[in-house]
TORFI-735229 format. One record per residue (C-alpha): residue in one letter; chain; x, y, z. Coordinates in Angstrom, 2 decimals, m for minus. Example, Ala and Ser with C-alpha at 12.3 -4.5 7.8 and 13.67 -1.06 7.14 Angstrom:
2
+------+--------+---------+---------+---------+
| pami | vexmar |      c1 |      c2 |      c3 |
+------+--------+---------+---------+---------+
|    A |      A |   12.30 |   m4.50 |    7.80 |
|    S |      A |   13.67 |   m1.06 |    7.14 |
+------+--------+---------+---------+---------+
This chain:
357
+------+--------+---------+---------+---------+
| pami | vexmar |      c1 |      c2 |      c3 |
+------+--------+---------+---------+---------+
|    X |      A |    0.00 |    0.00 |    0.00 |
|    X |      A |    1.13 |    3.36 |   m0.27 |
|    X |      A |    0.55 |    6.30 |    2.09 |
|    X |      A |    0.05 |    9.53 |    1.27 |
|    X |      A |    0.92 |   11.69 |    4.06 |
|    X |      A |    0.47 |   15.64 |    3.89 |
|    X |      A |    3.44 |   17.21 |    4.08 |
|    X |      A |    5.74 |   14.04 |    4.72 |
|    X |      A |    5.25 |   12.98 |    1.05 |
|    X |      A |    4.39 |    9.43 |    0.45 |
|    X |      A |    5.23 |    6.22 |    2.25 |
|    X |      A |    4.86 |    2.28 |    0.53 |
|    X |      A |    4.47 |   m0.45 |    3.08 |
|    X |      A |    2.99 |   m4.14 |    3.05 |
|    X |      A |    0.75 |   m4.62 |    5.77 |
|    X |      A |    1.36 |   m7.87 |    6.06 |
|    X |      A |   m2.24 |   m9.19 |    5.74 |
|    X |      A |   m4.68 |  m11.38 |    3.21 |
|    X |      A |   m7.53 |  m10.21 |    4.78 |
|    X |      A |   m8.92 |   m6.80 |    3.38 |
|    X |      A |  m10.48 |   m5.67 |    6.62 |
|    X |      A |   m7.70 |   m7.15 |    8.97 |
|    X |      A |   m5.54 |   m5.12 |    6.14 |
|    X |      A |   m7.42 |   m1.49 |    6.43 |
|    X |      A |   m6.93 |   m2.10 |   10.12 |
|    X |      A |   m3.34 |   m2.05 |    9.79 |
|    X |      A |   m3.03 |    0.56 |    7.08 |
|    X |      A |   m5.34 |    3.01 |    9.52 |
|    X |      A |   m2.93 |    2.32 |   12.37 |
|    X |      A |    0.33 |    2.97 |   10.27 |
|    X |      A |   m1.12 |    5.98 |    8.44 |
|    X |      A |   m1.77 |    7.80 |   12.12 |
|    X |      A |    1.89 |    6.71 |   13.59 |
|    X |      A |    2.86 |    8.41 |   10.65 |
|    X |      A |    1.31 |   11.74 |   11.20 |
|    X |      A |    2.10 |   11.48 |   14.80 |
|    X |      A |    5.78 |   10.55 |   14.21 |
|    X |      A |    6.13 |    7.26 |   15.65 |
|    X |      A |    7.11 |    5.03 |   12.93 |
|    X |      A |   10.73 |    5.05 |   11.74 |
|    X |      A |   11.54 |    7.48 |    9.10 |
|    X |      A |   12.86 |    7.06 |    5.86 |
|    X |      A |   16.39 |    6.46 |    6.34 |
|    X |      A |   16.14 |    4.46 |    9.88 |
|    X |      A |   17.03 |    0.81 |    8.22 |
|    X |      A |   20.53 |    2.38 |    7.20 |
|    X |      A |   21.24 |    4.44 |   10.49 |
|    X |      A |   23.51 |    1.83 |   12.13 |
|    X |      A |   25.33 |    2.46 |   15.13 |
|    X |      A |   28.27 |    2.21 |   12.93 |
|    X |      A |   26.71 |    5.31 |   10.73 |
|    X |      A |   25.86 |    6.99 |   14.24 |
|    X |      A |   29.18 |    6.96 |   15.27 |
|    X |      A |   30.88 |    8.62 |   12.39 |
|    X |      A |   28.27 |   11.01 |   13.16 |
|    X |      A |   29.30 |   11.61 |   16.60 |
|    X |      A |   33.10 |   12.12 |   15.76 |
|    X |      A |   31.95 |   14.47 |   13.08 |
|    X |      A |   30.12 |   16.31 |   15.91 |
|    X |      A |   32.63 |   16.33 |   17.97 |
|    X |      A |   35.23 |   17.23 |   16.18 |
|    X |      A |   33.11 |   20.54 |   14.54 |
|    X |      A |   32.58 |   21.48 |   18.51 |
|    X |      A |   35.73 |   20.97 |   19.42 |
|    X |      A |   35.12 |   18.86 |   22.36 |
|    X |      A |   37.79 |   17.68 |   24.73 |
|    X |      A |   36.10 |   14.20 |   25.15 |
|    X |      A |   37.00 |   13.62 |   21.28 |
|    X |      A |   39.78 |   11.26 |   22.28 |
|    X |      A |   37.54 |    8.74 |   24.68 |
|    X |      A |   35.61 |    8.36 |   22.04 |
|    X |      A |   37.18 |    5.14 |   20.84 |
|    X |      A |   37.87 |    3.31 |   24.25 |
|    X |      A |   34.04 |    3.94 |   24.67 |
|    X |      A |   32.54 |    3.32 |   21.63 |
|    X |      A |   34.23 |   m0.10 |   21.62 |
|    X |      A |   32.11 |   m1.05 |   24.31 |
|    X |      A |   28.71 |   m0.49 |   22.43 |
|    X |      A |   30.04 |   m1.86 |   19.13 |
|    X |      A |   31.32 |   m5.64 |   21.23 |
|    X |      A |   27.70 |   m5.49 |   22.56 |
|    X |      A |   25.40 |   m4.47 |   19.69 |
|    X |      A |   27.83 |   m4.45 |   16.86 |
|    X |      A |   28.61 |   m1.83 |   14.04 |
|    X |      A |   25.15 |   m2.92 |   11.99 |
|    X |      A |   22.78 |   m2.89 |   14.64 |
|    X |      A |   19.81 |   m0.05 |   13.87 |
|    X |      A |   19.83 |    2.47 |   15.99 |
|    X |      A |   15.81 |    2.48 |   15.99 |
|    X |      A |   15.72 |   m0.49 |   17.64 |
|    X |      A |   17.95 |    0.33 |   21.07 |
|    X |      A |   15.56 |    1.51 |   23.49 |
|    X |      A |   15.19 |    1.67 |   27.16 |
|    X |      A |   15.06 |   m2.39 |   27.49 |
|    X |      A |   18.25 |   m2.99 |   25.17 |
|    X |      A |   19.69 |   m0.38 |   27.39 |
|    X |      A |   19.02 |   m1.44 |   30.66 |
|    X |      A |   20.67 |   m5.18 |   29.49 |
|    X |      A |   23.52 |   m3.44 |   28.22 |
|    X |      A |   24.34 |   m2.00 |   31.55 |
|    X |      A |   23.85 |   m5.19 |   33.35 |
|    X |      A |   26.10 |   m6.83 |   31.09 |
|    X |      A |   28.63 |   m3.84 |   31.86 |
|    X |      A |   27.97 |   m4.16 |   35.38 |
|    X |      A |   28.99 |   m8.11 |   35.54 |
|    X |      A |   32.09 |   m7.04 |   33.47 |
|    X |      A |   33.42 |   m4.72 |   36.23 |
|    X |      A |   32.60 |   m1.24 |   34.25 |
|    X |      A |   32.26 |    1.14 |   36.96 |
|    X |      A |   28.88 |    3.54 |   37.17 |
|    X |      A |   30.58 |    6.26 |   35.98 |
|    X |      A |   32.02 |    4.65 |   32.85 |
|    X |      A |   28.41 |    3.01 |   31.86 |
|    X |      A |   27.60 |    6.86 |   32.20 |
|    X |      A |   30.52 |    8.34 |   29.68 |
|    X |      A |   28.95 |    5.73 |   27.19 |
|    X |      A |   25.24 |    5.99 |   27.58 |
|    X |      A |   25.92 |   10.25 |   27.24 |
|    X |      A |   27.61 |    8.90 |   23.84 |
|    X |      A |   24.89 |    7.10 |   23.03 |
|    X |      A |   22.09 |    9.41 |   23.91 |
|    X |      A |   24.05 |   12.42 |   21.58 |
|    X |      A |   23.80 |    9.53 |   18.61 |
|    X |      A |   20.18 |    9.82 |   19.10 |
|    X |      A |   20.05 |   13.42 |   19.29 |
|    X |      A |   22.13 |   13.41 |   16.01 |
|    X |      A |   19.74 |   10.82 |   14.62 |
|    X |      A |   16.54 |   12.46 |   15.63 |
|    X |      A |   17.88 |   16.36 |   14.12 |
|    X |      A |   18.52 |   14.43 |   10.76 |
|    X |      A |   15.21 |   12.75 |   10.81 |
|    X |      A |   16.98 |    9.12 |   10.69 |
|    X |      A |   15.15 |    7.95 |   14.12 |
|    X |      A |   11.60 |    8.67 |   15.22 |
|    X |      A |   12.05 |    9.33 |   18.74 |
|    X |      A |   15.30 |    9.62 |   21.53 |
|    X |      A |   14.15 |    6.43 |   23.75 |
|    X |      A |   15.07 |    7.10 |   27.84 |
|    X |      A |   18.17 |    5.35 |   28.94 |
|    X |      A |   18.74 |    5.61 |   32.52 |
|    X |      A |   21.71 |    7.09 |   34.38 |
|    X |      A |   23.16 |    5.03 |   37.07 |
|    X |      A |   24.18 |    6.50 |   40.23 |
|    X |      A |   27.78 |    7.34 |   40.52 |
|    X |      A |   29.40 |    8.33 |   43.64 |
|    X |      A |   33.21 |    8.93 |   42.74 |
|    X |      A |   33.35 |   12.48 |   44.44 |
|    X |      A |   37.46 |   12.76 |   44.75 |
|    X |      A |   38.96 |   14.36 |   47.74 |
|    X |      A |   42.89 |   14.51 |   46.93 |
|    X |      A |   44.85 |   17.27 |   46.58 |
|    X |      A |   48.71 |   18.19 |   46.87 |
|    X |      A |   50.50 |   19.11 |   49.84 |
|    X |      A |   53.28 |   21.68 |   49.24 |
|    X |      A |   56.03 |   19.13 |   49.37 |
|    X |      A |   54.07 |   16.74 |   47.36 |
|    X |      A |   53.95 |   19.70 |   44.26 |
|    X |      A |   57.45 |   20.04 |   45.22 |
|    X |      A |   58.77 |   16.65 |   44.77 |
|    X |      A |   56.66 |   15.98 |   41.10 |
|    X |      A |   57.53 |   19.60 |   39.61 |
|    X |      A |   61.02 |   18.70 |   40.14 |
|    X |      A |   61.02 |   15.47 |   38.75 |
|    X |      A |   58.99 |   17.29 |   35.43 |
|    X |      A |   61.37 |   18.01 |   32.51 |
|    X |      A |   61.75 |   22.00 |   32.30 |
|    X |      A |   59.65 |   22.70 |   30.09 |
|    X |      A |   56.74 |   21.31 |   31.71 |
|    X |      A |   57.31 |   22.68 |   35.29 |
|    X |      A |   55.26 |   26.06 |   34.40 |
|    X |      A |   52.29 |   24.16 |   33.46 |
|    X |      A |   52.41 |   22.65 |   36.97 |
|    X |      A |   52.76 |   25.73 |   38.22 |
|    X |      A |   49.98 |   27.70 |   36.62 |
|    X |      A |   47.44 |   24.87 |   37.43 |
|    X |      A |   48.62 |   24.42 |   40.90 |
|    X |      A |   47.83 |   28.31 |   41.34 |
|    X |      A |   44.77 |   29.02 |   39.59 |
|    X |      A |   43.00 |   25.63 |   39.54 |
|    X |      A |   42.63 |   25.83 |   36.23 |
|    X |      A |   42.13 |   22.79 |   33.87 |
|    X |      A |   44.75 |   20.56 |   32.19 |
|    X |      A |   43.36 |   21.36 |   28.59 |
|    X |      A |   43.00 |   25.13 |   29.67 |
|    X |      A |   46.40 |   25.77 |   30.28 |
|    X |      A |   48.29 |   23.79 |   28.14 |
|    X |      A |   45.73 |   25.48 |   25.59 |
|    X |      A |   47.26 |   29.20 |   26.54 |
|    X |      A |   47.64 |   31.80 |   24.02 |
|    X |      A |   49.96 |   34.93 |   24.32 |
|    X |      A |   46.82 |   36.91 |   23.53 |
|    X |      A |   45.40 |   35.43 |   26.63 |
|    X |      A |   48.68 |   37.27 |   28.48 |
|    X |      A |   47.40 |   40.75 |   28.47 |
|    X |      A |   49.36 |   44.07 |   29.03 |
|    X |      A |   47.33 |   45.07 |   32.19 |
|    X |      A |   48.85 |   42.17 |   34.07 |
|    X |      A |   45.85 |   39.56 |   33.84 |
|    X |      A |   45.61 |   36.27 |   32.49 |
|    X |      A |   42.08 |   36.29 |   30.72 |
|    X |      A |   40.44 |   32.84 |   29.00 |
|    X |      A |   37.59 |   33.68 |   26.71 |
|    X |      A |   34.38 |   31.97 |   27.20 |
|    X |      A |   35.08 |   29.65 |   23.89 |
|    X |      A |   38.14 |   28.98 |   25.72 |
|    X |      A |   37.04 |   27.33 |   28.87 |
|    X |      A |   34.75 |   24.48 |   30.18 |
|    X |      A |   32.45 |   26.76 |   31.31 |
|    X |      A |   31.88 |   28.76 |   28.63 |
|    X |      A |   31.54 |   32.12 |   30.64 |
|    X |      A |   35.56 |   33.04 |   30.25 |
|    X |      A |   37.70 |   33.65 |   34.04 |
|    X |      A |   40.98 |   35.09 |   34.59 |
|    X |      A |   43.50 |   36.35 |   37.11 |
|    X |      A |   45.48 |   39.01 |   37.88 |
|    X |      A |   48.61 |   37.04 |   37.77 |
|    X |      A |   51.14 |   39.70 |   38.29 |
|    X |      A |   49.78 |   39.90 |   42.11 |
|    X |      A |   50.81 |   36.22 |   41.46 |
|    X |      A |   54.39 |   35.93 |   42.04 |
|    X |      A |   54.83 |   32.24 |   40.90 |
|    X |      A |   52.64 |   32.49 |   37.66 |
|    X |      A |   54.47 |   35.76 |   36.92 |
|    X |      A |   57.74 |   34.00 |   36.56 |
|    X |      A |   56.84 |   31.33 |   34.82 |
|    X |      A |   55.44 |   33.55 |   32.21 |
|    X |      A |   58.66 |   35.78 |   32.21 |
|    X |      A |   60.11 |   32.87 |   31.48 |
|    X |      A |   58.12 |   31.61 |   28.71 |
|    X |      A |   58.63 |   34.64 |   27.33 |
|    X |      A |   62.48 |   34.38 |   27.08 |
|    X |      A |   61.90 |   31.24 |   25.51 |
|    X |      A |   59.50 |   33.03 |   22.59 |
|    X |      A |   62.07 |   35.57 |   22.08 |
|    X |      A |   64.88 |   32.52 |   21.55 |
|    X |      A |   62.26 |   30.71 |   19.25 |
|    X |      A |   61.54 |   33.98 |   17.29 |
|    X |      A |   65.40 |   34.78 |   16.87 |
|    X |      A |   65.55 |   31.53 |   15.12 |
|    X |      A |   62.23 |   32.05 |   12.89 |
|    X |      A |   59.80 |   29.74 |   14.77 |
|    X |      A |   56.67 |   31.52 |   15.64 |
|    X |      A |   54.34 |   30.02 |   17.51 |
|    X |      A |   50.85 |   31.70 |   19.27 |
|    X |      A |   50.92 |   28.87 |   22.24 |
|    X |      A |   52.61 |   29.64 |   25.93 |
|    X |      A |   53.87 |   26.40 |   26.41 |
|    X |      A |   55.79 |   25.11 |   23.85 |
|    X |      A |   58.90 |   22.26 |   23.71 |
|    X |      A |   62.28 |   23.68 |   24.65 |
|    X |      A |   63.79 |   21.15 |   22.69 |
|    X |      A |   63.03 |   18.76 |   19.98 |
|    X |      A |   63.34 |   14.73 |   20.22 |
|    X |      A |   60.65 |   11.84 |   20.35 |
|    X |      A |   58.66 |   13.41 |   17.28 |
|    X |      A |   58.38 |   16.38 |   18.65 |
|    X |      A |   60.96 |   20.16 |   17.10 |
|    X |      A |   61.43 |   22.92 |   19.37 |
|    X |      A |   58.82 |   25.26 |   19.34 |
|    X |      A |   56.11 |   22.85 |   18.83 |
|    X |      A |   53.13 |   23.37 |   21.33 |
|    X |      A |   53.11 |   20.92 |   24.35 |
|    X |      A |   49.62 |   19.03 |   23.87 |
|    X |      A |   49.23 |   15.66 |   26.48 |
|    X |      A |   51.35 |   15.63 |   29.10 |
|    X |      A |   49.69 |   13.24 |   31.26 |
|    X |      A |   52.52 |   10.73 |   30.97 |
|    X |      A |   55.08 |   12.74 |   31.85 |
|    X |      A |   53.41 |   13.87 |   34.89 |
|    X |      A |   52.51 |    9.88 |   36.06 |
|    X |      A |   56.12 |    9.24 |   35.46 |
|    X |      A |   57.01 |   12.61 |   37.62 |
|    X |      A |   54.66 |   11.96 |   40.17 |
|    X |      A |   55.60 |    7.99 |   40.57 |
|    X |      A |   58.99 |    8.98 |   41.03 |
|    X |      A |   58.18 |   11.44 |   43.67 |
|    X |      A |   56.97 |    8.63 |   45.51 |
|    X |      A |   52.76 |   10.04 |   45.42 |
|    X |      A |   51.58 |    7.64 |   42.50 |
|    X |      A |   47.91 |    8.67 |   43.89 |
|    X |      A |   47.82 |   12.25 |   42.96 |
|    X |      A |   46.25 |   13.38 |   39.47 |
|    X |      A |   45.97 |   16.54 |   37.78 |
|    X |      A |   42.79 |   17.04 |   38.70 |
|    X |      A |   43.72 |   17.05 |   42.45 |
|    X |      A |   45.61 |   20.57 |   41.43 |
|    X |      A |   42.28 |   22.14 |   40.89 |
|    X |      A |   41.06 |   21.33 |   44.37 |
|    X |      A |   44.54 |   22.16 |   45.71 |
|    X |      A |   44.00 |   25.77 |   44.63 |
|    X |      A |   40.95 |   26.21 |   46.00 |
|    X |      A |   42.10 |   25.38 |   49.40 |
|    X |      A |   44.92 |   27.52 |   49.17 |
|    X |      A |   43.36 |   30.28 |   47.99 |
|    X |      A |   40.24 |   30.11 |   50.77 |
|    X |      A |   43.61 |   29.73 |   53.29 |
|    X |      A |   45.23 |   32.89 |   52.62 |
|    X |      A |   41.98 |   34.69 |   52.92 |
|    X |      A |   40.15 |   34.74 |   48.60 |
|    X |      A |   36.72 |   35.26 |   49.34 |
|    X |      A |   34.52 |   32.43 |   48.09 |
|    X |      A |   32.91 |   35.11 |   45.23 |
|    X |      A |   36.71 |   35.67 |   43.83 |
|    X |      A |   37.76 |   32.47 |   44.17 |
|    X |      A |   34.65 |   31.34 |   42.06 |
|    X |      A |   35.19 |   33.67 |   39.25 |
|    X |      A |   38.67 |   32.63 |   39.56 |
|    X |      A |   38.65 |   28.89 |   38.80 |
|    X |      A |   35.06 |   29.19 |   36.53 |
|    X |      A |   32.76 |   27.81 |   39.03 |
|    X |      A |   28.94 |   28.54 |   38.77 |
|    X |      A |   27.35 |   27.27 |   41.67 |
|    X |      A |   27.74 |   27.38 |   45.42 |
|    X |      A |   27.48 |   23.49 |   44.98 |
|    X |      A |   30.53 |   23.07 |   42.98 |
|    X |      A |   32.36 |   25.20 |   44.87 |
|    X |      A |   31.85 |   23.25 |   48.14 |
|    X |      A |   33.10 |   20.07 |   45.98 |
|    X |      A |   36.07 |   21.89 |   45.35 |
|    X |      A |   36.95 |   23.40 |   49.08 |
|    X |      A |   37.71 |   20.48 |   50.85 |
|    X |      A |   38.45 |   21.37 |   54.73 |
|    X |      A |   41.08 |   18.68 |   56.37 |
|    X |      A |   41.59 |   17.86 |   60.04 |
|    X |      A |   44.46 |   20.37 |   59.75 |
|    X |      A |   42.41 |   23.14 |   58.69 |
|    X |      A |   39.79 |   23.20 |   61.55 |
|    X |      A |   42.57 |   22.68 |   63.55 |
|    X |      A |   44.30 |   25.98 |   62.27 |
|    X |      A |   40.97 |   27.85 |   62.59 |
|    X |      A |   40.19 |   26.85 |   65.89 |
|    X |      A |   43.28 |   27.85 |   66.69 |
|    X |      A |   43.26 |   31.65 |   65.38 |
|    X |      A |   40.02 |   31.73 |   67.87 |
|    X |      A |   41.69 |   30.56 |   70.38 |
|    X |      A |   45.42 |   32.90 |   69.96 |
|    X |      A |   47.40 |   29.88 |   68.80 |
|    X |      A |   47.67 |   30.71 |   65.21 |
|    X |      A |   50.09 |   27.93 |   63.46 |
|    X |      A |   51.23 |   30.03 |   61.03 |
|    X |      A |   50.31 |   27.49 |   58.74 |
|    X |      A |   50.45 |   29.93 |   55.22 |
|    X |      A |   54.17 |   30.72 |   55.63 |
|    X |      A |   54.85 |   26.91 |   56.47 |
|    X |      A |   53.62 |   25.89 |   53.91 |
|    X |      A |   55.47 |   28.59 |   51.55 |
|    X |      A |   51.98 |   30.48 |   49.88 |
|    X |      A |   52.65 |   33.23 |   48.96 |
|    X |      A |   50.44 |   36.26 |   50.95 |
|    X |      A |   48.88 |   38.77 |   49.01 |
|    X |      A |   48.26 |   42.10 |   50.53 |
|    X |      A |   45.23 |   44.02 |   48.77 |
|    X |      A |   47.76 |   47.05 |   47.42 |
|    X |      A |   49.91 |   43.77 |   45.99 |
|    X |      A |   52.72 |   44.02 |   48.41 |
|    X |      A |   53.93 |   40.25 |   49.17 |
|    X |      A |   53.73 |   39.67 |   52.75 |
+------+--------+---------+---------+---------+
């Protein structure tokens, strides 16, 4: 039979039937799932999950989005379970809910199963804009409770940044003083180092996508490091290598010429770290360690906020993690028996006229 459909154009199907009135039955029913939107559009029996992906990538890679390279150790879980040909249309809430079992009994923790369903849920969205699936089916989140508390001691950031080649140790010491992200930083433009002293990240620039900065020549420790990335531009520019990026190789070797902009790190810094003897720490834990050190030496929560990007009271909270040391040190103040614990620790004071103290 073919349906005509106002406005979607025609649609042939069988129904399936040798009876004529068991027939109109089903051609009634399939002309009003039609209008409504409920049958699969044209297109749906060649929108694989292997056609969905390539879709996503493409997505990704036009947004620029960070999660671009976990793309392939999460897809791979999908594909093993419902392999590259497998319609998208027919995945729904059911197929879902096995999948994650099956996950589950494999080890995968909550927030993995989570990475891949968001992956899977933006194929749908993809699918649905382009008219390929009828509908974006509800697949469940599952609860994931992997709230991280670590964050470096001063002799802990010590130990790794001197273990870090050269070249990487201002990276460390940017993120260990704004509690800024990993991407963020190594990310840094010289545009982003601007003549009234601040270091400003445009909203396209960070996670947030509201922009942040800091005034990091009341920053003594960012401030050198930038002087001295700056030395290293005017070397690289003697010798006719431009470049746009802060942090850039010193020297060439393993694939890599002078001048070329530092990308991934991450190795470098497990191998640092390991060696250091604090194979627990991660990058991330520099983000928290910031905001603790900047609520210590007296930030209001407001600046401290803007500072680092956060939005939300919430967030921040998740951020300013208070140790058995700190209550002690605060209790303490109360009580006249101040530890001193900011000039122990070697953070650097900040008066408001931007004297060092």
């Amino acid at each position: 039979m073919i349906v005509n459909i106002p406005g979607k154009g025609q649609r042939e199907f069988s129904t399936g039937q040798t009876d004529y009135d068991e027939a109109l039955k089903v051609y009634q029913r399939k002309v009003a799932e039609i209008a409504d939107g409920l049958a699969p559009p044209r297109g749906a029996h060649t929108f694989t999950l292997h056609v969905a992906l390539a879709m996503l990538v493409a997505d990704y890679e036009l947004n620029d989005r960070d999660t671009l390279a976990n793309v392939h150790s999460r897809s791979k879980h999908l594909i093993a379970y419902f392999g590259k040909a497998r319609k998208l249309s027919t995945i729904d809430a059911g197929a879902w809910t096995l999948y994650r079992q099956t996950r589950k009994a494999a080890g995968a923790s909550n927030a993995s199963i989570n990475r891949e369903r968001a992956m899977l849920h933006r194929m749908f969205v993809l699918g649905h804009q382009a008219r390929l699936v009828a509908t974006v089916p509800y697949l469940a989140m599952l609860k994931e409770n992997n709230r991280r508390t670590g964050f470096f001691e001063r002799p802990d950031y010590v130990r790794v940044k001197r273990q870090l080649p050269p070249e990487l140790r201002p990276i460390l010491t940017v993120m260990y003083w704004t509690g800024w992200r990993l991407e963020e930083v190594t990310r840094l433009e010289w545009r982003h180092v601007q003549a009234d002293g601040w270091l400003r990240l445009d909203p396209e620039d960070s996670k947030e996508e509201s922009g942040k900065g800091i005034p990091y020549a009341l920053v003594p420790a960012v401030a050198r490091v930038l002087r001295t990335c700056q030395r290293v531009r005017a070397e690289l520019q003697a010798e006719g290598i431009g470049t746009s990026r802060v942090f850039v190789r010193w020297a060439g070797g393993r694939g890599a010429r002078r001048g070329d902009p530092i990308i991934n790190w991450r190795g470098a810094f497990n191998a640092a770290r390991d060696a250091a003897g604090v194979p627990e720490k991660l990058l991330h834990d520099l983000r928290r360690t910031a905001a603790r050190n900047l609520n210590r030496l007296g930030v209001s929560t407001s600046t401290v906020m803007a500072i680092m990007g956060h939005k939300t009271l919430a967030m921040w909270k998740r951020y300013n993690i208070l140790t058995e040391a700190d209550i002690t040190a605060d209790l303490g103040r109360i009580t006249g028996r101040d530890d001193r614990r900011a000039s122990k620790q070697g953070l650097a004071v900040v008066s408001r006229r931007g004297r060092r103290v």
